[in-house]
N, C-alpha and C positions, 0 to 999 in steps of 0.2 A: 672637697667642697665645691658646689657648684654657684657660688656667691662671689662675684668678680669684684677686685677690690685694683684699683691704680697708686701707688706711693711712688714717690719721688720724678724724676725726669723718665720719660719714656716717649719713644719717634710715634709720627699721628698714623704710621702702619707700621707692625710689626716684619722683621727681618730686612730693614733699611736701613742704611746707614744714618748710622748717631752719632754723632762727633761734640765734643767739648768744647768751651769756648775759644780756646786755640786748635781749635782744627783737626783735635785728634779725637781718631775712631775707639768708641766703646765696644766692649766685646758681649756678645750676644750669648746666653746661654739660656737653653729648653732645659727645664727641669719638671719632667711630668711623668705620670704613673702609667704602667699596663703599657709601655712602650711608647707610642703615639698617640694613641687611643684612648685616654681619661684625660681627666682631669692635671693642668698645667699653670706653670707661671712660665715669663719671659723675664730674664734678669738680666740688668746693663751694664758689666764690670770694668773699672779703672784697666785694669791688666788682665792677663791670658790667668783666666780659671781653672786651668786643668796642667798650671807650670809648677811640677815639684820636681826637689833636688833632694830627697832620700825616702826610703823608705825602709823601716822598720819593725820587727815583729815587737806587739804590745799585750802582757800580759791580762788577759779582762778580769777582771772580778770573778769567783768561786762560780760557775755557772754546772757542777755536778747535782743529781738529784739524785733521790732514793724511790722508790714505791709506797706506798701509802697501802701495805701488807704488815701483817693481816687488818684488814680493810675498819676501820672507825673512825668515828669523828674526830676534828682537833679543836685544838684552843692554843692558837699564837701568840704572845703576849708581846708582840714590839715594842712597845717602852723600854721593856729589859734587853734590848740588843747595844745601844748607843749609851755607854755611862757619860756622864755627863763632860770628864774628864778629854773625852774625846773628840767633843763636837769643833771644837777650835782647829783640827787635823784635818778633818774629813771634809768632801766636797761630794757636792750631790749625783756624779754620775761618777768615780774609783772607787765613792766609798758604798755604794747601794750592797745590800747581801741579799743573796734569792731568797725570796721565801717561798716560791712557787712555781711551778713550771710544766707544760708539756710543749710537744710539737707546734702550739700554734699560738703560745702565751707565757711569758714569765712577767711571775709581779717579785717586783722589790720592795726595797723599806732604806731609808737613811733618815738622818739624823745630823745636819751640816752647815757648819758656821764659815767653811774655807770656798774661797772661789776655785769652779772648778775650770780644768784646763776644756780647749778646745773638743767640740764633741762630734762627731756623726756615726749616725746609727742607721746600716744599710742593710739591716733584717727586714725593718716595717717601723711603721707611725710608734711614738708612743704618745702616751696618754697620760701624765704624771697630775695628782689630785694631792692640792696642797692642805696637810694638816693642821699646818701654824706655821708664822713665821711670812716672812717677806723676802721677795727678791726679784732685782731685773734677771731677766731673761733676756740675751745678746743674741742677736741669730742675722744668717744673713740676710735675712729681708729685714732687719731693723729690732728695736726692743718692744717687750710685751713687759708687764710689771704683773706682777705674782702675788697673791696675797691670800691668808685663809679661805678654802671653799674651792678656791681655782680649782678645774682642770684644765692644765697646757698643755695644747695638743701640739705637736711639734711632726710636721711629717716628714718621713723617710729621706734619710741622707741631708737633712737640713743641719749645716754646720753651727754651732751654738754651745754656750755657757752658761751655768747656772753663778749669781752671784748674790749672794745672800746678803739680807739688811737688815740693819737694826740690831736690838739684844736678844730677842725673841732667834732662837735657832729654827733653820729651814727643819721641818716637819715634813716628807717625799712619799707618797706612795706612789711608785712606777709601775705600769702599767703598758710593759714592751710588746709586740705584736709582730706576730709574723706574716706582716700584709699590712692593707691597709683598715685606718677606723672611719667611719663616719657616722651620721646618724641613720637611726633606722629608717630604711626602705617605707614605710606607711607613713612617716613623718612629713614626705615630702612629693612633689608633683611629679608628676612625668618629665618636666624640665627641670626640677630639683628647687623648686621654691618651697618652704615650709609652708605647711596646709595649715587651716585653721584648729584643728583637732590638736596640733603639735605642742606638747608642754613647753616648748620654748623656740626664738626664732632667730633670726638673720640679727634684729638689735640685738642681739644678748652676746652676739660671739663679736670680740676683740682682736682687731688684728692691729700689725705693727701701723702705727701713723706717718713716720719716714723712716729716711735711709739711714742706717748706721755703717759710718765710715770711720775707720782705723787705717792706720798707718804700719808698717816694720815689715821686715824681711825676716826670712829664712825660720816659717812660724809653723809652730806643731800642731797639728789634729790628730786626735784618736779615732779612730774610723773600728765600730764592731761590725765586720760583716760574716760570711758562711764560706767555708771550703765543702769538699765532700767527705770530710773529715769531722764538721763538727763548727759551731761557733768559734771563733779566733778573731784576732783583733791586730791592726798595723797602726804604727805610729807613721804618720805622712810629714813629709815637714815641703811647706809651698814657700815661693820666692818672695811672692809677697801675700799679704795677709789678705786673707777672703774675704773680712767684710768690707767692700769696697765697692760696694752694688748703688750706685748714683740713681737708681729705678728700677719699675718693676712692675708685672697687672699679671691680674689672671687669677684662677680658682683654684690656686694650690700655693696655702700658704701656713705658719703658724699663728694659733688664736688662743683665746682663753675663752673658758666660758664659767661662772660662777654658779655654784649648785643653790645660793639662794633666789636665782633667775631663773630656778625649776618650775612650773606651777604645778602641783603633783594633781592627780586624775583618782576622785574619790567617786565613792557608790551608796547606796543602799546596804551591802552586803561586801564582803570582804572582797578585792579588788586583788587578780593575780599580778604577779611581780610583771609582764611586759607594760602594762601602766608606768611601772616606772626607770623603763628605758631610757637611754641618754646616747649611748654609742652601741654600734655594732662593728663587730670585724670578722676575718676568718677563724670561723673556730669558737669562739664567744662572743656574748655581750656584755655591756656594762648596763647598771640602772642605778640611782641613789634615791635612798626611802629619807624623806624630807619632813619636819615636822609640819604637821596637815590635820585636818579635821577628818576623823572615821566615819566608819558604818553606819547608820543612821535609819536602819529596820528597826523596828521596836523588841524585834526578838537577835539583831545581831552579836554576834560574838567577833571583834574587831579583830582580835591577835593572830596570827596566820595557822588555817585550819593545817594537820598534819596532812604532810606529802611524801610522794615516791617520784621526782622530777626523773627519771628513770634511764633519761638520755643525758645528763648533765651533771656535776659538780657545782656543789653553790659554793662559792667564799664570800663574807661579808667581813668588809672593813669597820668597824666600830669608831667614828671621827666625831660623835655629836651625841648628846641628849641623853635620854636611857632608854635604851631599847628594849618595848616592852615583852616579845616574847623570850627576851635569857634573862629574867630577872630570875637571879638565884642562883646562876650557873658559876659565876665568878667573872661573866664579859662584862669590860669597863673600856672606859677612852683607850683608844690604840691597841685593842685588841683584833685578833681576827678569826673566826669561825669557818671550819672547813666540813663541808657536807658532803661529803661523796655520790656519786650513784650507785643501788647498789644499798640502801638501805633506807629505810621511814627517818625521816625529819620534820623538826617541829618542834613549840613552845615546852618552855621547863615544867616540871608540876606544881600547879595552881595556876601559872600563867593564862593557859586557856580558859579555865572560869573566872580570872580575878580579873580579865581584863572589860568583861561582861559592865554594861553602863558607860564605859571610857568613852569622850566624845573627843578627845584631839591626843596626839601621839605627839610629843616633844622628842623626837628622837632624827638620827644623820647617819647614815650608814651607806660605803658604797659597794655596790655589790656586783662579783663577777664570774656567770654561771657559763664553761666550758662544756663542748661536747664530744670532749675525750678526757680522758682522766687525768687529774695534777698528780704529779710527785712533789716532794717535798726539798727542798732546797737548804743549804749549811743555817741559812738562817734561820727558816724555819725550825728545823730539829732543834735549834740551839736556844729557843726560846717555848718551848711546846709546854702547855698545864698537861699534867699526862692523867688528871683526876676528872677531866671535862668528860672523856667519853663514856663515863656511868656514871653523871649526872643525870639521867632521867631516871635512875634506880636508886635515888639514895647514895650514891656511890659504893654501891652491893658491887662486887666482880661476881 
């Protein structure tokens, strides 16, 4: 982010001495991307940030995939992974199961009512898009509050919890990245202010308002980072507890941004998916299709014309409305669609003519097209319609 934001106490120049109201010095810490060279905060810690007294190996979550051989579409049905029995257990970052993955992306899914323990994630940003449910977000620049629609962008090694509210259960689609996300590149100026064209802007993204400060010793983080081995995970335990940050500026931080703060970008005639862009990262992007007013040619046909996206994977998350090109297919709430590259994709049969006169789409879908191929993750396989991929034939093999 290149949108500079100030919380809590911070010195009138940065790397000067800070001192508390008794006379004692704050501790200085650079947290920024690409080494020196992007995007930064300046953070002003109670105690030394970097004092731990153990380190241990931490089991991560099933992170194995398979191929996606011989090559056809899916049909995910997430609802069915979380019985309902379980959600009082789980917490939103032990309990997540892949559903998707290659070199430069895995998306999860959970389902969680338990707070979860301390987190950092020192692959890349993630991106998590809240299905239902409520919850603060702890992190150390301070809390964000979570709510149906979010996406909470939390970036890279930012330590943090998710803590769930209410009776309504956290609903998670995670969205891990191997780098960093922002928005797309034409969204914004050569200084990184959003442009006028841009479906949404600077008001719409939420960052922490102050400091969140805790207390205790001898406190555990999970830390997922990479060997030359493969993903692995340490359990860290620090002397004292990290959120302890008394202030803080700069353009790297955790925010929320709400998918009904989209303005979607319509046409005359059917409108390709970067219209509805929201993030980029390495490797993919993200878009969400919003309910919106269609095509508006007198001879339009609204529902998306068949494609061969030929460099990419489509997945489409199903969180909202009815989506009118799988009407028929069997996709409902919390489903998810996998397109590969590598084959024509498109509307069910009738879909393409029935949607012929439609002037507004009531439909919510978030969508995340890679350009190297997913494999499929324990969760995935464990939840898969295996009748989706000849639905366009009647279900003929």
């Amino acid at each position: 982010m290149a949108y500079y934001r100030q919380v809590g106490d911070v010195p009138p120049k940065r790397h000067i001495q800070h001192r508390d109201g008794g006379g004692r010095l704050y501790f200085e810490e650079l947290m920024g991307e690409e080494g020196f060279s992007s995007d930064s905060s300046l953070l002003y810690h109670r105690e030394i940030p970097s004092a731990i007294v153990d380190s241990q190996p931490w089991d991560i979550p099933d992170a194995t995939t398979t191929p996606n051989h011989p090559l056809r579409p899916r049909h995910l049905k997430l609802h069915d992974l979380f019985p309902k029995e379980t959600w009082g257990e789980t917490d939103a970052v032990t309990g997540r199961r892949l559903i998707l993955g290659n070199g430069d992306v895995r998306i999860s899914y959970v389902v969680a009512a338990a707070p979860s323990p301390l987190y950092r994630n020192a692959l890349g940003d993630e991106v998590v898009y809240v299905e239902s449910g409520t919850a603060t977000v702890e992190t150390v620049f301070g809390e964000l509050q979570a709510r149906e629609g979010d996406y909470v962008v939390i970036p890279t090694s930012t330590t943090h919890r998710w803590l769930p509210e209410g009776d309504v259960p956290l609903r998670a689609y995670a969205i891990e990245a191997n780098g960093h996300v922002a928005p797309p590149k034409r969204y914004l100026s050569r200084f990184g202010q959003f442009l006028e064209h841009a479906p949404y802007c600077e008001r719409d993204l939420h960052g922490p308002q102050e400091p969140l400060l805790r207390d205790g010793t001898d406190v555990e983080v999970l830390v997922k980072h990479r060997t030359s081995a493969g993903v692995v995970g340490t359990r860290l335990t620090y002397a004292r507890h990290p959120f302890d940050v008394v202030g803080w500026d700069g353009c790297l931080y955790p925010f929320t941004f709400n998918v009904s703060d989209f303005e979607p970008i319509t046409g005359r005639v059917h409108q390709p998916p970067p219209v509805h862009q929201v993030f980029e990262g390495p490797g993919f992007v993200v878009c969400n299709f919003v309910p919106r007013k269609v095509d508006y040619h007198p001879l339009a046909i609204p529902v998306p014309y068949y494609h061969s996206n030929v460099d990419s994977d489509e997945v489409m998350f199903y969180c909202g409305g009815d989506y009118e090109a799988r009407k028929g297919s069997g996709i409902a709430q919390g489903s998810v669609s996998v397109h590969p590259g590598g084959t024509p994709h498109g509307p069910q049969p009738g879909a393409y003519e029935g949607g012929i006169g439609v002037d507004f789409f009531d439909e919510l879908a978030v969508m995340v097209d890679t350009f190297r191929p997913l494999e499929l993750g324990e969760g995935g396989l464990a939840c898969e319609d295996p009748a989706y991929a000849w639905s366009w034939a009647g279900g003929r093999r």
